[in-house]
N, C-alpha and C positions, 0 to 999 in steps of 0.2 A: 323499368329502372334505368337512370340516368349517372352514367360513372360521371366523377368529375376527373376532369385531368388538369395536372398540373401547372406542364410548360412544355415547350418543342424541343428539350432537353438538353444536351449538350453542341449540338447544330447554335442554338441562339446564342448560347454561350461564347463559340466564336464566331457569329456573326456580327456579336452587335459586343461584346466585350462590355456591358451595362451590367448595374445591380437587373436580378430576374425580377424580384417584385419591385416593382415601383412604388410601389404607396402600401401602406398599409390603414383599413379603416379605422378610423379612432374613435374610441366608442366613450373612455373614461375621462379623458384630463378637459375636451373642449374646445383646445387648440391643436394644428395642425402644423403651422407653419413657423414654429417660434424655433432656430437655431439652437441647441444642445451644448455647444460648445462656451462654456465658463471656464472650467478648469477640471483635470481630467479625475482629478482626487483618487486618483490610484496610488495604492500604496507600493512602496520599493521592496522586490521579493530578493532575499540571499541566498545564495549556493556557492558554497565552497572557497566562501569568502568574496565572494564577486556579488555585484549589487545589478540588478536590471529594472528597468519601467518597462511595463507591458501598455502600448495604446492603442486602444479603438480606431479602426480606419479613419475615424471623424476627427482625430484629436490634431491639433496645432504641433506638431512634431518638434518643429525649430524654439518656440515658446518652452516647449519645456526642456529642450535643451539649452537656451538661456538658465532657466533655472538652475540648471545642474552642472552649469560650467564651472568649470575644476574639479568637480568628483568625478571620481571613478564610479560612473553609473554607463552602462551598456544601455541602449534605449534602442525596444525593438518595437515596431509599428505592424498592424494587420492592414489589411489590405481589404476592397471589396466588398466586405461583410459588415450586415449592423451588427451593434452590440444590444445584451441584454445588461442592464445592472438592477441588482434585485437587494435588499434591506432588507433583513430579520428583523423582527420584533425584537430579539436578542442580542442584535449584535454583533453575531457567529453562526456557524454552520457546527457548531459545536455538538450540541444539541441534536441534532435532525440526525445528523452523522452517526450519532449512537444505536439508531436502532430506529429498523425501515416503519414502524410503528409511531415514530415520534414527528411530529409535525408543526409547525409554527406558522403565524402569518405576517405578514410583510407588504411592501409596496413593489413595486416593477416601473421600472423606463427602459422603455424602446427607443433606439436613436438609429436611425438609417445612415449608412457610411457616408453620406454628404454631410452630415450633421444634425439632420434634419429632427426634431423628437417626435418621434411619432404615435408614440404610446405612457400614457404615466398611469398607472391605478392601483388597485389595493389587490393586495394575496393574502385567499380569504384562507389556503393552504399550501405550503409547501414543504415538501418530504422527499427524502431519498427513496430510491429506488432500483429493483435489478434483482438479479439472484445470483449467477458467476461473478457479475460485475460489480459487483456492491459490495465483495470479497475488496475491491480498491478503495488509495485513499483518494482516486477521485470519483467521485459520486455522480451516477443520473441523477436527475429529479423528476417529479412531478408535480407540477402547478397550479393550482385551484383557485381562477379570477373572483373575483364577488360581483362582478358584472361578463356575462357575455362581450365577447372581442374579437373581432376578426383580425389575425397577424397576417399581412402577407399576402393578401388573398386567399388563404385557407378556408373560409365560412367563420362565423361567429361561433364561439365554444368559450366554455368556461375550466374546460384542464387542457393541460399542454406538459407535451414532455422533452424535455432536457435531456437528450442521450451525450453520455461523453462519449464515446467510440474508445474507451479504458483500452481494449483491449487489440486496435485497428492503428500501426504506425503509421498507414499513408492515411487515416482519418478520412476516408472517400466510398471504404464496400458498402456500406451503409447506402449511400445517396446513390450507387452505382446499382445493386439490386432496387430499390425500390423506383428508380429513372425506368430500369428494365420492367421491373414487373407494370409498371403506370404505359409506358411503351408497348408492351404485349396483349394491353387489354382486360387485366387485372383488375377487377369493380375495386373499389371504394378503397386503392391501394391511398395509403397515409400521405399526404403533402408534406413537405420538410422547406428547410432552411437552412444552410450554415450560420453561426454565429457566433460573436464571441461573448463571455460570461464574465461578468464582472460580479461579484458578491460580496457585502458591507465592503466596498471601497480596494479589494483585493480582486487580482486578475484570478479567473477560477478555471481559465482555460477553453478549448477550441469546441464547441460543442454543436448537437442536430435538434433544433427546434422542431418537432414532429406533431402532429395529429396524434391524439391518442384511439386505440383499435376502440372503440365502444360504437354505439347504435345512437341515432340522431339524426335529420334533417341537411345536415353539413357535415358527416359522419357517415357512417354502415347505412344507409336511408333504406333499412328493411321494415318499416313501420312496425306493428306488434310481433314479429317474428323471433329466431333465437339466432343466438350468437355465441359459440358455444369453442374452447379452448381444448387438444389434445393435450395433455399434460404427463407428467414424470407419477410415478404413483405416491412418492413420497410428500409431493409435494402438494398431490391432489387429498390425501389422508386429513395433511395440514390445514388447507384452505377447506375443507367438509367438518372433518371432527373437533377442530376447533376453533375454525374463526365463523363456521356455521352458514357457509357458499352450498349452493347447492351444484350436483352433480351424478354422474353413473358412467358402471362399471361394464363393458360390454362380454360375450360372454371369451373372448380371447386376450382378456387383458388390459384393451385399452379404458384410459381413466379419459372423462372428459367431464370439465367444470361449465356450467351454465352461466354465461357473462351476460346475458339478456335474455326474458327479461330478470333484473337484480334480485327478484324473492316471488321467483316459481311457484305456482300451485302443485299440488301434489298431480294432477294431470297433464300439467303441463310437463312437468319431469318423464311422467310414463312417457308423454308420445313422443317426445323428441327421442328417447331411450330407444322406445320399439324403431322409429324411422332408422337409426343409424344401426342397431341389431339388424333388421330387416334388408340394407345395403351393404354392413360386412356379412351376414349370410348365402348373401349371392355372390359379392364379388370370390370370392372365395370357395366356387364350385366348377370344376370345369367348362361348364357350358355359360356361365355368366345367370342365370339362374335361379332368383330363390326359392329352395325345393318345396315350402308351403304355400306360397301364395302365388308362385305361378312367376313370377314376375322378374324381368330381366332387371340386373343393375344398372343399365342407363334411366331406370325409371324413378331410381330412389337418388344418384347422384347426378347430377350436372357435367357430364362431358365435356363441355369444351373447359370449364373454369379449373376443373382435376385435371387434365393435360396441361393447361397452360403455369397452371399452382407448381405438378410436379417436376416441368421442365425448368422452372426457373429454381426449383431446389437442386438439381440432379445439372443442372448448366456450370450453377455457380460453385457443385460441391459442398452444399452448406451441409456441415456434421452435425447441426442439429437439427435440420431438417425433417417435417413431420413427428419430430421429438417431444420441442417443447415450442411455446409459441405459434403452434400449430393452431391457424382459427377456421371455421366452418360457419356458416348461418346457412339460416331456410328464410326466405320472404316471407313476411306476410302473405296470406291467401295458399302459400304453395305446397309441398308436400315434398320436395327433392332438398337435395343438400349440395349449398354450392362451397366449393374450396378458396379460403380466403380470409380477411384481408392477408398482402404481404405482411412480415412482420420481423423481424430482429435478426439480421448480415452482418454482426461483423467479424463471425468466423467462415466468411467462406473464399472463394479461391483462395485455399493452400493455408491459412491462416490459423492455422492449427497443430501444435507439433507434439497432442498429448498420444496418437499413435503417426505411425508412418502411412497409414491408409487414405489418411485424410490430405498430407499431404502431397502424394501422387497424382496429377492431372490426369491420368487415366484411370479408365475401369468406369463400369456404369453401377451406381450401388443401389440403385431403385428403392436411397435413402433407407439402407437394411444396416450402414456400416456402424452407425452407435452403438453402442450393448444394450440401452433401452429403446431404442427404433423399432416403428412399426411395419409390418408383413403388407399394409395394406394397401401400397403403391404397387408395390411387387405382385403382391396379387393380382390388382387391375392391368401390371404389363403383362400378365398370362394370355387377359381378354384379347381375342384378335382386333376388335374393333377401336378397344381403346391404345393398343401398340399401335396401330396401321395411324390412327389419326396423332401419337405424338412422333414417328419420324414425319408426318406430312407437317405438322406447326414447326418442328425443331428446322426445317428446311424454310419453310416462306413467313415465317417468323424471329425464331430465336439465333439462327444463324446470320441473318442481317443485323441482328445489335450485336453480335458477339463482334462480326465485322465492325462495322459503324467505332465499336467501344475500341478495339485495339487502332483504328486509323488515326482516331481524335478524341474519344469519350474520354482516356483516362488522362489522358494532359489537357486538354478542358479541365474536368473536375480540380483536379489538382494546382493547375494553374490560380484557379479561385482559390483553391483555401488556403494553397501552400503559406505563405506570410503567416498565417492564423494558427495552421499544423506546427511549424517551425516553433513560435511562441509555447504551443502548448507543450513541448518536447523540450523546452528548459526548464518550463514553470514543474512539469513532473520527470525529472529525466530520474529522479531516485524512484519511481512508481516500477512496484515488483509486478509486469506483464508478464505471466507464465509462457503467453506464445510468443513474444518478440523471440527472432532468431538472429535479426541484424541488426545493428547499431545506428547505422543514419538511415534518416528521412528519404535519401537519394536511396539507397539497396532498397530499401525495403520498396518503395514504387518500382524499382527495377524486377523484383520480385513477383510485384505483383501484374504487371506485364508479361513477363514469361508466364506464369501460371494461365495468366488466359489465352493466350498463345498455343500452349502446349493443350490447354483443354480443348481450347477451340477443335484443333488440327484433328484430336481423337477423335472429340465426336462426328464431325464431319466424317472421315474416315469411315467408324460405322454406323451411323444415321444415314448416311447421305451416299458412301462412295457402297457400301458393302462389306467392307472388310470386315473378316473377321477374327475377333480376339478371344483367348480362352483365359477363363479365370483360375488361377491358382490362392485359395485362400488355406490358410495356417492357422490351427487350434493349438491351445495350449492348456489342458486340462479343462477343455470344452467352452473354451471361449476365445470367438477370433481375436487374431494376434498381429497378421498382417495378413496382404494379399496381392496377390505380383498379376501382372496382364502380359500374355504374350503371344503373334499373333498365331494364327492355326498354323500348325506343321512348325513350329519353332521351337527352340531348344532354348530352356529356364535355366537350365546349369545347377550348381548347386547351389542349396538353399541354407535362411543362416540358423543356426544354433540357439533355442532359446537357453534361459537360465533356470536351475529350479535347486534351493534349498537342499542338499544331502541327496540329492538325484541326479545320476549321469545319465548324457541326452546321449541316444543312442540311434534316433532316426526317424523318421518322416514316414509316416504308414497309412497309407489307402483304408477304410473303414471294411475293405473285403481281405485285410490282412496284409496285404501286399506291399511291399515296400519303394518310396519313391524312387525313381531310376533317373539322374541328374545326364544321361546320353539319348535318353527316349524322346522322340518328338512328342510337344503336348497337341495331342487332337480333343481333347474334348476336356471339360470343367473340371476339376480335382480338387476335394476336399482333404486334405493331409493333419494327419493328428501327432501331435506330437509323442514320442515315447521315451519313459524312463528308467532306469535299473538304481533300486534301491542302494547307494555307496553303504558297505557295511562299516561296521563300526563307526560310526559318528551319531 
C-alpha cells in the first residue's frame, strides 16, 4: 500500500508564499484557462445596520468599489484562497438546511485565486452535514459530482466535503491535525484545501475542502477490505435500526458501524466482528494475550499505525478522540486491523470549555476523559511493548512537529487564511459557538499557541525528560468531573466544591473511606469521590 501525501506542509508555505495547488484537473466544463472574473455577483450582507461585500481573492477589489462609491458599504477581500460558488436548483440553502436528510442538485465553479476557473459542473447532490455541528446556522456540506474530478490534486472522486470549522475561531485545528497526522505517516490521511464558499450568489463563509473518509483508488485504497467507524451508541442504534447500516456490538460496549463494504454479507459482518472481539480480548489481558487462541495483540492490530493514531489524538487533546469519528480498516488479503484514517479536529488543543479537563494542557488521558470514551487505548498503554514504542515515535516523530508547529506551522497557516477567517467572523459573528471563550480572531490564535506550548512542554517533560506527574481526578455521583496533575511529591492544596441540589458537600473521600488531606504530598494517583449530607427540610 502506497500512502498519498499531500504537500511539504507549512515549510512551502513560507518558502514559496504561492497558492499549494496549482492547477487543478478539469474534468467537467473543457476549458482551463478562461479568466473567472466578469463580476463578482455577490450579494451585500447586513449586520447591525452596516452593509459589507465579501470577495473572492480573484475579484477586482477597486471595480467594485467604484461601484459602491458613496455608500456606506465595508468591502472586505480574501486573500490566497480559491473560491467555491455553488447554485441550488432552488435557489437557497433553505431547503437542505432543514434536515441533514434533505438534498438537492446544483452546479459548482471553481476559480483559483488568480482568477483562473478551473472547475464548472453539475451537483448531482448536495446536503448538509455533521452531528455537534449541524446544531449551527452555518452548515458543512457534502457534495455529490455527476462526473469524477480531481480538485487540487486530491485524485478524481465524485463526493467532497465542505467543513465550516463552526466551531474553530482561529479556523486552522482542522488543517493543523490533519498536516500532522499526513506528516507522521498516517495512510490515507484526507487532503484538504482552504476555501472560500460562495452559495446562490451569497458569501457563505471560510470553509475546508476535504477528501471524504470512504474506500477507493484515490481514497482508503484497501481494495475489498473494511472500513469500519467507532461510534456513540445512540447514534450507532440510529444508523442500524433505522436507516438499516450495518454494524456490531463488541462484548465491552463498543458500537462500530460498517462503512465498507456499503451492504455486508452476513459473514462478512461475523468476521470483521470476531477480528476486532478477538483484538479487544487480548489487548485487555495482562500479558497482551488472547486467552483462546493463543495469540498476542500485535497480531490482530497494527502497531505502528495504533501508536501513531493514538499519539496524534492524546498530542493534540482531542476530547473526542477514539469517541466518534473514530475509523479502522483491514486491507484486503489481511487479517489485522490498522488505526485510521485521521478524521474531525476541530475541538482539540483546548478548544473545548464544556468541562475543564479538556481544557487543561496537561495530563495524559489515553483518550478515557469523554464520558463515552473508550478503555482501549488505555488498555494497549498497559502493553509494555506498545507504551515503550509510543514515548520512542512521541520523541523522533511527534515532538519535531509539535516544535516545527510552535516555530512557524501556526502563523504559516494562519497567515493564509487569516483574510478568509476575518470575513467569515462578520458574515457569522451572531453564530451561537458553545466553545468560543474569546472574542477576536487575535486571542483566540493567541490561545491557541499557548495551549501547544504548554502541551508540548508537558509531554516532553514526561515522554521524553522522565518526570513524573500524579493524577488527581474528582467524581461527582460516579462520574468524572475534573482532574488536576501535579508533579510526585507535590502539594494540590485544596480542592473545589462541587454543587448538588438540597445536598451539602462535605468532602473529598478516598474509595478506602478516607478522607482527602489538602497538606499531604501527592505520591501516587487518587480517585476522590465526592460526598454529601442530605440538607433537611427542603
Amino acid at each position: 500500500m502506497i500512502m498519498k501525501r499531500k504537500r511539504d506542509g507549512w515549510q512551502l508555505l513560507l518558502l514559496t508564499g504561492i497558492m499549494l495547488a496549482a492547477a487543478l484537473t478539469f474534468v467537467l466544463s473543457g476549458e482551463t484557462d478562461a479568466k473567472a472574473y466578469q463580476d463578482t455577483s455577490t450579494e451585500l450582507f447586513e449586520n447591525d445596520g452596516k452593509k459589507y461585500l465579501f470577495l473572492p481573492s480573484w475579484a477586482d477589489a477597486e471595480a467594485e468599489a467604484a461601484r459602491y462609491e458613496g455608500e456606506d458599504v465595508e468591502i472586505m477581500q480574501s486573500k490566497n484562497l480559491a473560491s467555491i460558488e455553488i447554485e441550488t436548483r432552488s435557489g437557497s440553502l433553505e431547503y437542505i438546511s432543514a434536515d441533514k436528510e434533505h438534498d438537492e442538485s446544483g452546479k459548482m465553479t471553481v476559480t483559483l485565486a488568480d482568477g483562473t476557473k478551473a472547475c464548472e459542473g453539475v451537483i448531482e447532490k448536495i446536503r448538509t452535514r455533521g452531528n455537534s455541528t449541524w446544531s449551527l446556522p452555518k452548515k458543512a456540506f457534502q457534495i455529490r459530482l455527476s462526473e469524477k474530478v480531481d480538485l487540487f490534486g486530491m485524485g478524481a472522486a465524485k463526493t467532497w466535503i465542505l467543513l465550516a470549522n463552526g466551531f474553530d475561531e482561529t479556523g486552522i485545528r482542522n488543517t493543523i491535525a490533519l498536516e500532522m497526522a499526513d506528516q507522521a505517516g498516517l495512510m490515507y490521511t484526507p487532503e484538504w484545501e482552504p476555501v472560500d464558499l460562495y452559495c446562490n450568489g451569497a458569501y457563505q463563509g471560510s470553509y475546508l475542502l476535504c477528501e471524504k473518509v470512504e474506500t477507493g483508488e484515490e481514497r482508503v485504497d484497501i481494495g475489498e477490505g473494511f472500513l469500519i467507524e467507532r461510534e456513540l451508541q445512540d447514534r450507532y442504534e440510529i444508523a442500524v435500526y433505522l436507516e438499516g447500516k450495518s454494524g456490531f456490538e463488541t462484548k465491552r460496549g463498543e458500537y462500530f458501524l460498517i462503512e465498507s463494504p456499503k451492504e455486508p454479507e452476513e459473514w462478512q459482518v461475523e468476521w470483521i466482528r470476531r477480528l476486532v472481539q478477538a483484538a479487544e480480548d487480548a489487548i485487555y489481558t495482562a500479558d497482551g494475550i488472547n486467552p483462546e487462541t493463543g495469540k498476542a495483540w500485535s497480531e490482530y492490530l497494527d502497531q505502528d499505525s495504533f501508536v501513531r493514531k493514538y499519539l496524534l489524538e492524546e498530542v493534540t487533546k482531542n476530547y473526542d478522540g477514539g469517541v466518534t469519528s473514530a475509523f479502522f480498516y483491514v486491507p484486503e488479503g489481511e487479517a489485522r486491523l490498522y488505526a485510521g484514517p485521521a478524521w474531525d479536529y476541530d475541538m482539540i488543543f483546548g478548544n473545548s470549555i464544556l468541562d475543564e479537563i479538556n481544557s487543561n494542557p496537561q495530563g495524559i488521558t489515553e483518550l478515557t476523559d469523554h464520558i463515552h470514551g473508550s478503555d482501549a487505548f488505555s488498555a494497549l498503554m498497559e502493553q509494555e511493548d506498545f507504551r515503550q514504542a509510543v514515548f520512542d515515535c512521541f520523541e523522533e516523530v511527534y515532538l519535531p512537529l509539535l516544535e516545527a508547529l510552535l516555530a512557524e506551522g501556526i502563523d504559516a497557516h494562519a497567515a493564509w487564511t487569516e483574510c478568509s477567517v476575518r470575513m467569515d467572523h462578520v458574515r457569522w459573528r451572531e453564530m451561537d459557538n458553545r466553545y468560543q471563550y474569546y472574542e477576536s480572531y487575535e486571542d483566540n490564535l493567541r490561545y491557541l499557541k499557548y495551549f501547544v506550548e504548554k502541551r508540548t512542554e508537558f509531554l516532553k517533560e514526561v515522554w521524553k525528560d522522565g518526570e513524573v506527574y500524579r493524577t488527581v481526578t474528582l467524581s461527582v455521583e460516579g462520574y468524572g468531573w475534573r482532574k488536576f496533575y501535579v508533579k510526585d511529591g507535590g502539594l494540590l492544596g485544596d480542592l473545589p466544591a462541587p454543587f448538588l441540589n438540597d445536598h451539602l458537600f462535605i468532602g473529598w473521600y478516598r474509595s478506602d473511606g478516607k478522607k482527602y488531606d489538602p497538606y499531604r504530598p501527592i505520591y501516587e494517583d487518587m480517585e476522590l469521590e465526592a460526598e454529601w449530607q442530605e440538607v433537611k427540610g427542603t
